[in-house]
N, C-alpha and C positions, 0 to 999 in steps of 0.2 A: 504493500500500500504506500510507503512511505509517509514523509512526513506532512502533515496538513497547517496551514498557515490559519492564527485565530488574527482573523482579521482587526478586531475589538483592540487586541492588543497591541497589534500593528499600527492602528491610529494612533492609540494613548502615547506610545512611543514618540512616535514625529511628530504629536502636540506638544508632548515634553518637552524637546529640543526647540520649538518654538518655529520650524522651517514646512514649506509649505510642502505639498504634492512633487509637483516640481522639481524643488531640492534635492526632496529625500530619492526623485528615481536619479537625477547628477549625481548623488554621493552613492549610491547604491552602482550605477553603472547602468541602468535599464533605459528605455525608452520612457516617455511621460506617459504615453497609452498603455503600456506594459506594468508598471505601476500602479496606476487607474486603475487596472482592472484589477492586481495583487489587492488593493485596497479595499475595493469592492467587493472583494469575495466573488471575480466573475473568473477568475483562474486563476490557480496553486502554481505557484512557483519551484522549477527544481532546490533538491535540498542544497546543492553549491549556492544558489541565489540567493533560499534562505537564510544562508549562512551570510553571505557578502548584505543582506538585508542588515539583519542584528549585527553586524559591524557598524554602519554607519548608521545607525538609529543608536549605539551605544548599550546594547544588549545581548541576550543568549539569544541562539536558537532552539533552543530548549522552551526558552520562554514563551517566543513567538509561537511556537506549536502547542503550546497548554502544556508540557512535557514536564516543567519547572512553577513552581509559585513565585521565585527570585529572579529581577529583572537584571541581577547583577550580570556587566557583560562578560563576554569568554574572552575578549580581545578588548585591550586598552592601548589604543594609539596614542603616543604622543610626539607630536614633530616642533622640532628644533627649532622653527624658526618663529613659532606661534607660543610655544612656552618653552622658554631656553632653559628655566630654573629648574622645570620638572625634569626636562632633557638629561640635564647633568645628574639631577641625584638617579634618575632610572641608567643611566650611563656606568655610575658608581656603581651601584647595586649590583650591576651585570658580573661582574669580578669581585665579589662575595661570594665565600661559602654558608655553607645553610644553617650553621651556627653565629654566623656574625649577622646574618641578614636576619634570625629570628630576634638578636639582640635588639639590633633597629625597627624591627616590626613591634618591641615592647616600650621600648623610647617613645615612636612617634605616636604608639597609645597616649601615652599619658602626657603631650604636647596640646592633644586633641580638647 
């Protein structure tokens, strides 16, 4: 069967982000009609699309399919030239091992 796209949630998503129809099939890669209809519920999208969807909507595909109750996403892009500060500390991070990264993961708790 694969996976089926809740539309519902697919909205809520790209109202979230505050970006129109439009936008959201540019950041997705789709055509504006192909979208339109992803939206509408007039046709399911392959699960790579859904996936490339909850990328730039800033969520799971998990979610998007009802799969998940958590909208937390599976992919967190951040680019360098739009946030230089996050850039560097996900930069640093990368060259950590799993015990100095859990130390920071308990640090930046209690910053919060």
């Amino acid at each position: 069967m694969g996976m089926h796209l809740d539309v519902e949630r697919l909205r809520r998503c790209r109202e979230k982000l505050g970006i129109t129809k439009q936008e959201a099939a540019k950041r997705v890669g789709v055509s504006q009609p192909a979208y339109l209809r992803y939206e509408a519920g007039q046709r399911n999208p392959s699960a790579p699309v859904i996936h490339e969807i909850a990328k730039a909507l800033h969520t799971s595909a998990d979610y998007l399919t009802g799969q998940s109750s958590s909208s937390l996403p599976d992919v967190i892009i951040v680019d360098r030239n739009e946030d230089p500060t996050l850039y560097s500390v996900v930069n640093i991070c990368t060259n950590l091992d799993n015990r100095q990264l859990k130390r920071l993961i308990t640090y930046l708790n209690k910053l919060e």
